[in-house]
C-alpha positions in Angstrom: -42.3 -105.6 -208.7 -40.8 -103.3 -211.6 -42.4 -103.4 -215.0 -38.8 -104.7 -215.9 -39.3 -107.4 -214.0 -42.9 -108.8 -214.5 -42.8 -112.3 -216.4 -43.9 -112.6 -220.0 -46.1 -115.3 -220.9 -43.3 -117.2 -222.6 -41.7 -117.0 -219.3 -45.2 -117.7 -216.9 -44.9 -121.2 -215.6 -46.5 -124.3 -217.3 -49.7 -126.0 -215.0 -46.9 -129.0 -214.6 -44.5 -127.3 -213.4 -46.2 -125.4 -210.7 -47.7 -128.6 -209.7 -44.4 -130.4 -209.8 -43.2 -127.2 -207.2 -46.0 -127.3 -205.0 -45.7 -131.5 -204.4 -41.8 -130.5 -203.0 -44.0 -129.0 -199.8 -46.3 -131.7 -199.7 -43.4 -134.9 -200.1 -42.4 -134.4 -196.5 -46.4 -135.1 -195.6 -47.0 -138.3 -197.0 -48.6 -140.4 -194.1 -50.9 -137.2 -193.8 -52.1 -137.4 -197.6 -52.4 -140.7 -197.4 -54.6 -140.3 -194.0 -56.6 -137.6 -195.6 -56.7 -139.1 -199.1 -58.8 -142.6 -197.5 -60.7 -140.5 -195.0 -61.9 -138.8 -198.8 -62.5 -142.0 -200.8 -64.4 -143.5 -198.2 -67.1 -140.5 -197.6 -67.1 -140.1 -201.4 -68.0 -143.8 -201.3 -70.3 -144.2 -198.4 -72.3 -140.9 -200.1 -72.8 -143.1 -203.4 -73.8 -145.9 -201.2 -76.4 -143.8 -199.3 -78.5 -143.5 -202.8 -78.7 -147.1 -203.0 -79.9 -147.5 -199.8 -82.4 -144.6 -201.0 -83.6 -147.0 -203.7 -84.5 -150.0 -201.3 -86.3 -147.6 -199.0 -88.1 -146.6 -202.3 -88.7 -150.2 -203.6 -88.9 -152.1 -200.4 -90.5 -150.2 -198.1 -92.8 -147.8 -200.0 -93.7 -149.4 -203.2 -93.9 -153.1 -201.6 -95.5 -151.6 -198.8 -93.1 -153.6 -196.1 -92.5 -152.1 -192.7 -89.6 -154.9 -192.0 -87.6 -154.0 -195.1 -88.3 -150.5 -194.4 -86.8 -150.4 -191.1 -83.9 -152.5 -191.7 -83.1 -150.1 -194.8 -83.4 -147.3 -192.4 -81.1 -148.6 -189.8 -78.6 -149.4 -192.6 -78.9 -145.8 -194.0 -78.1 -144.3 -190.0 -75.2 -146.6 -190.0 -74.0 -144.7 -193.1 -74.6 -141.5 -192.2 -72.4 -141.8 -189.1 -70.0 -143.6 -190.4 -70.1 -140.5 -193.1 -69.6 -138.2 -190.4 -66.4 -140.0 -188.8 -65.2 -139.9 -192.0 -65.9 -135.7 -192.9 -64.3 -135.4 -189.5 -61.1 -137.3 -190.8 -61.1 -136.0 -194.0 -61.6 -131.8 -193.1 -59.3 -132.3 -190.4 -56.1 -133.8 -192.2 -56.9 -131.8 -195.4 -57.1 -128.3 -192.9 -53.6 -129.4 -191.3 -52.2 -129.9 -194.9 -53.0 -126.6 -195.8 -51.8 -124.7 -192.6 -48.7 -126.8 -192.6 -47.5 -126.4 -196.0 -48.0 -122.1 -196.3 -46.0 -122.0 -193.2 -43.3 -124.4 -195.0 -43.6 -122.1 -197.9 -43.5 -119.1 -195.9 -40.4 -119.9 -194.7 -38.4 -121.3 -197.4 -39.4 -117.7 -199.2 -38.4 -115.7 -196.5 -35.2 -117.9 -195.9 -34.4 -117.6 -199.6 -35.2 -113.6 -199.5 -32.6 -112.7 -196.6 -29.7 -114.5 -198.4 -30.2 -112.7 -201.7 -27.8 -109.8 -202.7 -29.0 -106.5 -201.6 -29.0 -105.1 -205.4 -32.3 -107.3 -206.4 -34.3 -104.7 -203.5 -33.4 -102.2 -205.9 -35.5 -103.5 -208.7 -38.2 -105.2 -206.4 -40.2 -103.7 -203.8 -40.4 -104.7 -200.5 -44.0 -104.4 -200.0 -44.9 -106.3 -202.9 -42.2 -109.1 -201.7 -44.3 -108.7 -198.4 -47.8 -109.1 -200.4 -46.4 -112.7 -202.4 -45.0 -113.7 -198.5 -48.7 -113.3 -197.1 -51.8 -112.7 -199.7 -50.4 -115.0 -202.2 -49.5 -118.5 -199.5 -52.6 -117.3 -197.8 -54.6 -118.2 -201.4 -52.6 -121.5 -201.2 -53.3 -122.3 -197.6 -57.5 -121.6 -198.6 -56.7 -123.7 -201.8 -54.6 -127.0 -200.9 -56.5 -126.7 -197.4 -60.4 -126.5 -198.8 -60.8 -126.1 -202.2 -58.3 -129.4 -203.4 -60.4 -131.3 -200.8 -63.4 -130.3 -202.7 -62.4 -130.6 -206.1 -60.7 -134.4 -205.1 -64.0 -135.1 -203.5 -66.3 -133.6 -206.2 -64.4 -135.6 -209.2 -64.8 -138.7 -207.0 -68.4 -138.4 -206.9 -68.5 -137.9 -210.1 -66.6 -140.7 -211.2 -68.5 -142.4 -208.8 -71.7 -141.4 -209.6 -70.8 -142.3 -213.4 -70.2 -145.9 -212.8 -73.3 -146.0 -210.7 -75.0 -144.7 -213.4 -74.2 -147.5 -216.4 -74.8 -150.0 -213.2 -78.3 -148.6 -213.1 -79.6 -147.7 -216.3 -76.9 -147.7 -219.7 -79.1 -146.0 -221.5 -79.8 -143.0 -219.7 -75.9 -142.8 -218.9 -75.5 -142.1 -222.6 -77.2 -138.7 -222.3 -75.0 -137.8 -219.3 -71.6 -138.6 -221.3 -72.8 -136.9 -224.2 -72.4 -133.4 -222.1 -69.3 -134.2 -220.7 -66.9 -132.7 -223.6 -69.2 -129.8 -223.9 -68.6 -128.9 -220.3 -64.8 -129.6 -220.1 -64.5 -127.2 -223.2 -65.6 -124.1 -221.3 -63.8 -125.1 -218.3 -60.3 -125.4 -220.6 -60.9 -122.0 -222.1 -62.1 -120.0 -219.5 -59.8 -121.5 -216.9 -56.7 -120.2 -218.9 -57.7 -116.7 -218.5 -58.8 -116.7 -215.5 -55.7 -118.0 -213.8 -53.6 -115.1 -216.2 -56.3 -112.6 -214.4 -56.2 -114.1 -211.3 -52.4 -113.3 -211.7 -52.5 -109.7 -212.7 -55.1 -109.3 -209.7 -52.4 -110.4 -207.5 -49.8 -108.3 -208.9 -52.4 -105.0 -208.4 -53.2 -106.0 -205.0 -49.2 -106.4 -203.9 -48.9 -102.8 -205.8 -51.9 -101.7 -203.3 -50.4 -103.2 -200.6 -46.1 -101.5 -202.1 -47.5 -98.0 -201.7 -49.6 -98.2 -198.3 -46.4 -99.5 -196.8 -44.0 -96.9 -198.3 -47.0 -94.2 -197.1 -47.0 -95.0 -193.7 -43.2 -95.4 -193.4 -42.9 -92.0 -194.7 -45.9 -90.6 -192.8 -43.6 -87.7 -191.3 -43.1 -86.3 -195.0 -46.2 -86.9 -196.4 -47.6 -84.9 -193.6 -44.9 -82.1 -193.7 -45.5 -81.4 -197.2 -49.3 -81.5 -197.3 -49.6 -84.3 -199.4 -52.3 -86.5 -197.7 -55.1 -85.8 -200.5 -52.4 -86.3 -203.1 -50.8 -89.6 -201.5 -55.1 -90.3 -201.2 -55.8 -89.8 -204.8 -52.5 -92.2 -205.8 -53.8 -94.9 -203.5 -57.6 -94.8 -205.4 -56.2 -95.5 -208.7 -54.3 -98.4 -207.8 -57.2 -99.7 -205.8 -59.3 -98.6 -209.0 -57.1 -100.5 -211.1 -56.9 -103.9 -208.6 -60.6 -103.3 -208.7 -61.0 -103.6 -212.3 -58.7 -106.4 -213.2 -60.8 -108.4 -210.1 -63.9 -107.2 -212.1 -62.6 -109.1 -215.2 -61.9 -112.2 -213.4 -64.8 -112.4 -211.9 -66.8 -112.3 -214.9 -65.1 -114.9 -216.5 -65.2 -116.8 -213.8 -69.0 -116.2 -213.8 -69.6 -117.3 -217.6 -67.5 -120.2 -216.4 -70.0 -121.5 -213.7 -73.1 -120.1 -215.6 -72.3 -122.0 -218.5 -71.1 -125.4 -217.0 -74.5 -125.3 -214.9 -76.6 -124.4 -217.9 -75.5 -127.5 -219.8 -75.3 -130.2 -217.0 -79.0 -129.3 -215.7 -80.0 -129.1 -219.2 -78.8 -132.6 -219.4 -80.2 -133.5 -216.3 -83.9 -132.6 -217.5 -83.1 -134.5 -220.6 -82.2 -137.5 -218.6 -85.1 -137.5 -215.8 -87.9 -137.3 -219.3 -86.3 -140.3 -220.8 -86.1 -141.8 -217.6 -89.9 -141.1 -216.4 -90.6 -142.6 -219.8 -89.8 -145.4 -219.1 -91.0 -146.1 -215.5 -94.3 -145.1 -217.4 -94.2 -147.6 -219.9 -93.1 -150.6 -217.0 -89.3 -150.7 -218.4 -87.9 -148.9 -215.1 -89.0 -148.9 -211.3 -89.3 -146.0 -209.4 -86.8 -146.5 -207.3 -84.3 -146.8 -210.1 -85.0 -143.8 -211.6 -85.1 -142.5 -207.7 -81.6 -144.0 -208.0 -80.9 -142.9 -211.2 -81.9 -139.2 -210.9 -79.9 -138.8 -207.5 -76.9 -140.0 -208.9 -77.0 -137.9 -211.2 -77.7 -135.0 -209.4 -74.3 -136.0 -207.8 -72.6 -136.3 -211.0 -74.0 -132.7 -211.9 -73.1 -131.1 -208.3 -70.0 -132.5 -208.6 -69.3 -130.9 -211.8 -70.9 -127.9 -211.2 -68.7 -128.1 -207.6 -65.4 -128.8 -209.5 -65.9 -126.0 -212.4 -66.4 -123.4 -209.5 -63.2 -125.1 -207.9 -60.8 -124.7 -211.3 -61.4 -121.2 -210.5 -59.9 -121.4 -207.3 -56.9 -123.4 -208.4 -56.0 -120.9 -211.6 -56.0 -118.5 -208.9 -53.6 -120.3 -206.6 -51.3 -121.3 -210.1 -51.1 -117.7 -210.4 -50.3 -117.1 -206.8 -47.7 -119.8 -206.7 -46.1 -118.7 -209.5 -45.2 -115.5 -208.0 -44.1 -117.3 -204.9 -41.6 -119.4 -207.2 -40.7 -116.6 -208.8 -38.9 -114.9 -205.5 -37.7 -118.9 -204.6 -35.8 -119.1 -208.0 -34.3 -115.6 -207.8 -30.6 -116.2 -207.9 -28.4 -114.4 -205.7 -25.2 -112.8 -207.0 -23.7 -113.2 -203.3 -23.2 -117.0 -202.9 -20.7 -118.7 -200.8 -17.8 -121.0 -203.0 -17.9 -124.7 -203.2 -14.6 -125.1 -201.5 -14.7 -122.2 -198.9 -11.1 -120.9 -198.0 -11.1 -121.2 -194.0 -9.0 -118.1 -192.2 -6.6 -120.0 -190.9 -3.4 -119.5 -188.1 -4.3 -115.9 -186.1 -6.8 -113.5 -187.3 -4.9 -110.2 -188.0 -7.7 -108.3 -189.7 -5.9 -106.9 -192.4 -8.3 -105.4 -195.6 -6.3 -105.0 -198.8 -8.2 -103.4 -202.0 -6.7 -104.4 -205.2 -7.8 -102.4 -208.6 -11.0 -102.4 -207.8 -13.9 -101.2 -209.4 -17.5 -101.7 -208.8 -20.7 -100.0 -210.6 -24.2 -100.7 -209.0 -26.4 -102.9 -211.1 -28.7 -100.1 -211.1 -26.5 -98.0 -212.7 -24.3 -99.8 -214.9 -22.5 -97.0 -216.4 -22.1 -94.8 -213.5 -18.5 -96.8 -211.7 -19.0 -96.4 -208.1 -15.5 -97.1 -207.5 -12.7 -96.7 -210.6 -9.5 -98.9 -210.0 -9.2 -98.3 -206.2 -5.8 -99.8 -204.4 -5.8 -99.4 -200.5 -4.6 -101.6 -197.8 -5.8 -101.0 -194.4 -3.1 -102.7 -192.4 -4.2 -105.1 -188.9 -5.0 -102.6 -186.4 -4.8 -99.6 -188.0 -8.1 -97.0 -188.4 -8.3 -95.6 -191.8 -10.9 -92.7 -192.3 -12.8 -92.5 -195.8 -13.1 -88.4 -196.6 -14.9 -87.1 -199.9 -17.6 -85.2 -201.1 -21.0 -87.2 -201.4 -20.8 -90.1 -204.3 -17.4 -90.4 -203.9 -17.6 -94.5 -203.3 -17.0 -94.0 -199.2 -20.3 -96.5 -198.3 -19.7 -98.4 -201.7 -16.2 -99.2 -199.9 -17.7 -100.6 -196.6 -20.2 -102.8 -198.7 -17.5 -104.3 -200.5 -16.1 -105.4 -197.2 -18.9 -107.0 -196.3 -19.8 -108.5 -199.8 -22.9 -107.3 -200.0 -21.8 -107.1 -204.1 -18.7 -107.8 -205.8 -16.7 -105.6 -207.8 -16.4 -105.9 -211.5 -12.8 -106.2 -211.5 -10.2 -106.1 -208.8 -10.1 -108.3 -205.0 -10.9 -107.5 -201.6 -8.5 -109.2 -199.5 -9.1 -110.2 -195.8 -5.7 -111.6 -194.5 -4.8 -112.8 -197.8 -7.5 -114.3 -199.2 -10.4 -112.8 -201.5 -13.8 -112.5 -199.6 -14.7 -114.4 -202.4 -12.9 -117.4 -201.8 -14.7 -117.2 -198.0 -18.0 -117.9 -196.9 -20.4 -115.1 -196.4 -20.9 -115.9 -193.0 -17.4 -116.5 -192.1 -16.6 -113.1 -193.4 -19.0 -110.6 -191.4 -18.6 -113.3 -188.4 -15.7 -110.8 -187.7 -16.9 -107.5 -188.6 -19.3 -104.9 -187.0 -21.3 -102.1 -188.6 -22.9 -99.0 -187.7 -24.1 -96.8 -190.1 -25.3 -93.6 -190.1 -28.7 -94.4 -190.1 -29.0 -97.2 -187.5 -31.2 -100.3 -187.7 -33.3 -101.1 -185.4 -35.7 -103.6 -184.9 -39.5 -104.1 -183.4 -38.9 -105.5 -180.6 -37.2 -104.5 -176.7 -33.7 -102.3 -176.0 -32.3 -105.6 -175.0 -33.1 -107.4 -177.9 -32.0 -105.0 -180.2 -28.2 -104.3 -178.2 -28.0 -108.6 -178.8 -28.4 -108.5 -182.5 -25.4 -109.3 -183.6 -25.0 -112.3 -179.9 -28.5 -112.9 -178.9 -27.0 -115.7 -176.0 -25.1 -112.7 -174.3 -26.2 -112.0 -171.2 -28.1 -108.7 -169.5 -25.0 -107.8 -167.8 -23.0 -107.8 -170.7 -25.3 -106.5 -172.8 -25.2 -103.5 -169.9 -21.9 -102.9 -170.3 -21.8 -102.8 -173.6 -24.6 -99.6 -173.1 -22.6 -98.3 -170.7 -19.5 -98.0 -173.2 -21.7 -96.8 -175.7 -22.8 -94.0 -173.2 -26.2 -95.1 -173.7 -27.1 -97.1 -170.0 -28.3 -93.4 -168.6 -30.9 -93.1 -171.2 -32.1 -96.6 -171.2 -32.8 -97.0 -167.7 -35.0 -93.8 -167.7 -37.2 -95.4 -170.3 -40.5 -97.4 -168.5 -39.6 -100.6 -168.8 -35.1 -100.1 -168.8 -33.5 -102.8 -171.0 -37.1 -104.4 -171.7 -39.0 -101.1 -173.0 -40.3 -101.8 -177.0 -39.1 -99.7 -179.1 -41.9 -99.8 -181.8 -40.6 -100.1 -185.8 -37.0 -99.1 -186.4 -36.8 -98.0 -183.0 -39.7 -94.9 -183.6 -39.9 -94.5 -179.9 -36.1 -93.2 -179.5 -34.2 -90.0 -181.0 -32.0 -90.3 -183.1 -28.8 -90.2 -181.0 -30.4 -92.6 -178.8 -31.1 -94.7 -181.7 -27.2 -94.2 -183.2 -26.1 -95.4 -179.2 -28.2 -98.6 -179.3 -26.4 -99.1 -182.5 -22.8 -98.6 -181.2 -23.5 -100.5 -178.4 -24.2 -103.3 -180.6 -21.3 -103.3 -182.2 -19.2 -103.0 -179.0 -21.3 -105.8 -177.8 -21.0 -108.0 -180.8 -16.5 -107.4 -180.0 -15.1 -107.5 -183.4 -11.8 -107.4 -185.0 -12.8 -105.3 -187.7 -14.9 -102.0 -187.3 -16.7 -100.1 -190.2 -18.2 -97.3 -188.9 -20.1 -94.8 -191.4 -20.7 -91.3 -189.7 -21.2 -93.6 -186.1 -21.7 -90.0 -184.5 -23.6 -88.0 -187.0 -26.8 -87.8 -185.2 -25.7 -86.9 -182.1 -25.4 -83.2 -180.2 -22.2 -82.3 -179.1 -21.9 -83.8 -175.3 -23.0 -87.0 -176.3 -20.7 -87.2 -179.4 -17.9 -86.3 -177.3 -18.9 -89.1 -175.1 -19.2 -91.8 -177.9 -16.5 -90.7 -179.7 -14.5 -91.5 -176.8 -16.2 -94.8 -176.3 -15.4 -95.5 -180.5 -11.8 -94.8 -179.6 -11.3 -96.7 -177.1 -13.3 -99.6 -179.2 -10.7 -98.9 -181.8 -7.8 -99.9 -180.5 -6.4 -103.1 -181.6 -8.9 -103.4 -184.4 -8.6 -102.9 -187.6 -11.0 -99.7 -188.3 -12.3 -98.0 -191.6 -14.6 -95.3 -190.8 -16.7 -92.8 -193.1 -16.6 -89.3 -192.4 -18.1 -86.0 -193.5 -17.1 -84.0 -190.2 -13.2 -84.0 -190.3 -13.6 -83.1 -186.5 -14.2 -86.7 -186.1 -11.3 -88.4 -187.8 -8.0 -86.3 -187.2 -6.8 -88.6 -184.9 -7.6 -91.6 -187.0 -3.7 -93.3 -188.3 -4.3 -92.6 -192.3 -6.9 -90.5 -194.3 -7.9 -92.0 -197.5 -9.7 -89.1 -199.6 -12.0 -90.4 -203.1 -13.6 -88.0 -205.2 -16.0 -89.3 -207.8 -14.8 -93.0 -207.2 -11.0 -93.1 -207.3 -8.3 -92.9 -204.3 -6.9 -89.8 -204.4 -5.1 -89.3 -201.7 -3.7 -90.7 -198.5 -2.1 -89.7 -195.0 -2.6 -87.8 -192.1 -5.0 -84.6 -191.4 -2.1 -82.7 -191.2 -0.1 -83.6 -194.1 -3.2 -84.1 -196.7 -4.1 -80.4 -195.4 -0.7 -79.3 -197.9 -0.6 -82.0 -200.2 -4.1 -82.6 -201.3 -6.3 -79.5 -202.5 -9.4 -81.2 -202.1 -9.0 -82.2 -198.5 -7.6 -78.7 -197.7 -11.0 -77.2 -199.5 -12.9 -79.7 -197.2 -11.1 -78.9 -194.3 -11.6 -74.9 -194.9 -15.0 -75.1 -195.7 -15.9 -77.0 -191.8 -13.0 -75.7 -190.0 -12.5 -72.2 -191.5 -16.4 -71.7 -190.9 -16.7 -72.7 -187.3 -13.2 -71.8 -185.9 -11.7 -69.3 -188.3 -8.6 -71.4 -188.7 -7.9 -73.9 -191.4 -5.2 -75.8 -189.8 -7.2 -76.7 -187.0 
């Protein structure tokens, strides 16, 4: 994310909170917690039980020198242990599913969340750290809920356990044990605090890590052209440097944290096994109690030892769910109104543009668009003409609501995009931009975007208007040939054809096209420009243009210069009446045919 955007501590989640967030996944698994959480107690349980079956071994069989009692101890203790192993069996496999089942829930309500939000929060957040919190960070969560929970809920019930079993045996020497409690859940308390805030920073420097591989490789072309591979090399080594070192700090703490919670409980433990061998000396204890004794406590120790080394674990899956809630509770500005407006009677497809102005959030004092009026009537194909940053593609994203202006409407048939569903909205518009979208994935899938039930045939003869069939069936595999990411296997008028072809497959009523033809050569523009024409008729078009070759058979030309609507009409009329179009129009036409009329 941008330093703008990284939480302060005020901001950084409380422990209940996140645990409060996380339980929302686990509700829908109750039976399986509840499965898991008895397959748990009872191993924790039939472990205790196995020490007592250690004593009468001890006491019946060794020190009263009886074979019977032995054996019947020792068939008890195999009962145990088998039933112990049903029991792990139950217990690993629930807990596992838990864990596998609720990152994928996770991983879907995040991703589900991310494609509805408005396209201005990708300007402030990048998409390879957004990636790194969708994988690294539930894949924490996933090792944590399904492993280290299990062991940390396991580990305190032994201890707990072990505890009572201790007072049951000897009061005395339980007192030493409690004694050392507080001093080991002091270090756990401090040192657990900063290592979940390091665990979080590691997780922000590992998503950066992960930011600038991704935006490397999808610029490999220009890093390469420009000679920039030991450059782009020594970028990537200080942000691995810098992941490195805020891992080394975590790790440290986390190391005082286990070396100092194992210091004190075994220090407690040799404590406890003196007093205790003092008194089997002196006839006040048998040897199987202090047997008893000592391996209970070895449990309570483990256990503690076990659940310190766990805390760590958790602090570092608190700091990974945090960032995960972080991209769940990102509001998006583009929501859909509690009593949608439905488009009722016949769709015409009129677009009206009412004093509207826009700035990006980015650049809040830069007005993309400055009191705009234009009405695109049903039908009718309007081109957009202007110099670069005159609000042409600002226009066509209005349309679609990917923002809302500041001030002002955009009316579809009469009623405010606002006032209508999101989805209702582009359900009757079709896009191709100028630098088409394509997906991993087959020609086929790719053409069915926008209809993935249409068939091959129509899909076909949607190429086929698109001029782009020819091509297709050349490639390997036809219509089922991958394409690689964004379509890296095609050029790019093959790529702008898939594009248009989805569109004329998708059959809408409205048509935004933004330089549909800008990547192709000269035959095959020809070709699609005919196809586009014949698309247009009927539907309501608005089209972006820098070529005026392209649009001076469109009905109306709309020109914008630095955001505001300066002039409208045909090629031939804005060619006397509006300076800037007439410059335009000399500049292409005056260059390549020596006429300016043209």
């Amino acid at each position: 994310m941008t330093e703008s955007s990284q939480p302060t501590a005020a901001q950084r989640r409380s422990s209940t909170r996140l645990l409060a967030n996380t339980a929302v996944f686990l509700k829908p698994y109750t039976t399986q917690i509840i499965v898991a959480s008895v397959a748990l107690v009872f191993t924790a349980a039939l472990t205790l039980g196995l020490v007592q079956y250690v004593r009468l071994i001890v006491d019946r069989g060794f020190a009263a020198g009886s074979a019977a009692s032995l054996n019947s101890a020792i068939i008890g203790f195999l009962v145990v242990a088998v039933l112990q192993a049903l029991g792990t069996f139950a217990r690993f496999y629930w807990v596992s599913w838990l864990g596998e089942r609720v990152t994928a829930d996770i991983r879907s309500a995040v991703y589900r969340h991310l494609i509805n939000l408005h396209p201005s929060y990708f300007e402030d957040n990048l998409s390879g750290e957004i990636q790194s919190r969708i994988t690294t960070d539930t894949t924490l969560i996933q090792s944590v809920i399904g492993s280290s929970a299990s062991i940390a809920l396991r580990n305190l019930l032994m201890m707990i356990g072990g505890v009572v079993f201790l007072f049951i045996t000897n009061p005395k020497l339980t007192s030493v044990v409690l004694i050392c409690i507080p001093l080991v859940i002091g270090p756990i308390m401090f040192f657990g605090r900063k290592v979940r805030r390091l665990s979080r920073d590691s997780q922000d420097e590992i998503a950066n890590v992960g930011a600038y591989v991704g935006e490397s490789i999808q610029q490999l072309k220009t890093v390469q052209a420009y000679n920039q591979q030991a450059h782009n090399d020594g970028v990537f080594s200080r942000h691995v440097e810098t992941a490195f070192k805020v891992a080394k700090a975590r790790i440290f703490m986390r190391s005082i944290l286990i070396t100092l919670v194992m210091t004190l409980v075994f220090a407690a433990l040799a404590v406890m096994i003196w007093v205790g061998g003092q008194d089997v000396i002196s006839g006040r204890m048998s040897a199987g109690e202090l047997t008893a004794f000592v391996a209970y406590a070895v449990i309570v120790a483990t256990a503690v030892g076990a659940v310190s080394q766990v805390i760590s674990e958790l602090q570092r899956a608190a700091g990974a769910m945090e960032r995960l809630m972080e991209l769940l509770e990102a509001e998006s500005h583009i929501t859909a109104p509690e009593n949608p407006t439905e488009l009722s009677g016949v769709f015409r497809g009129q677009l009206d543009f009412e004093t509207v102005s826009f700035a990006y959030p980015s650049r809040p004092d830069s007005p993309a668009l400055d009191d705009v009026t234009l009405t695109l009537r049903p039908g009718e194909s309007l081109a957009l003409v202007g110099p670069s940053g005159a609000g042409k593609s600002t226009l066509l994203d209005l349309v679609l609501r990917f923002y809302d202006p500041q001030s002002g409407r955009v009316l579809l048939d009469g009623v405010d995009v606002r006032q209508l569903t999101p989805e209702a909205l582009r359900s009757h518009i079709a896009i191709v931009s100028q630098q088409p979208a394509l997906f991993t994935g087959s020609v086929l899938d790719n053409i069915r975007f926008g209809r993935p039930d249409a068939s091959l045939d129509e899909a076909r003869a949607a190429a086929e208007a698109a001029f782009a069939n020819e091509f297709i069936e050349q490639l390997p595999e036809g219509y089922n040939s991958y394409l690689g990411e964004a379509g890296v296997r095609l050029s790019g008028g093959q790529r702008q054809r898939i594009a248009i072809a989805r569109a004329i497959l998708n059959d809408p009523e409205i048509l935004l096209l933004d330089e549909a033809t800008s990547a192709l050569d000269a035959e095959s523009e020809r070709k699609v420009q005919q196809a586009l024409e014949k698309l247009m008729k009927g539907r309501t078009s608005l089209i972006i243009a820098h070529r005026l070759a392209t649009v001076k058979n469109v009905d109306r030309i709309a020109v914008l210069e630095a955001g505001k609507l300066i002039a409208t009409g045909t090629h031939s009329s804005l060619l006397t009446d509006c300076e800037l179009y007439a410059n335009l129009a000399q500049l292409q036409f005056g260059n390549e045919n020596g006429s300016k009329g043209q």
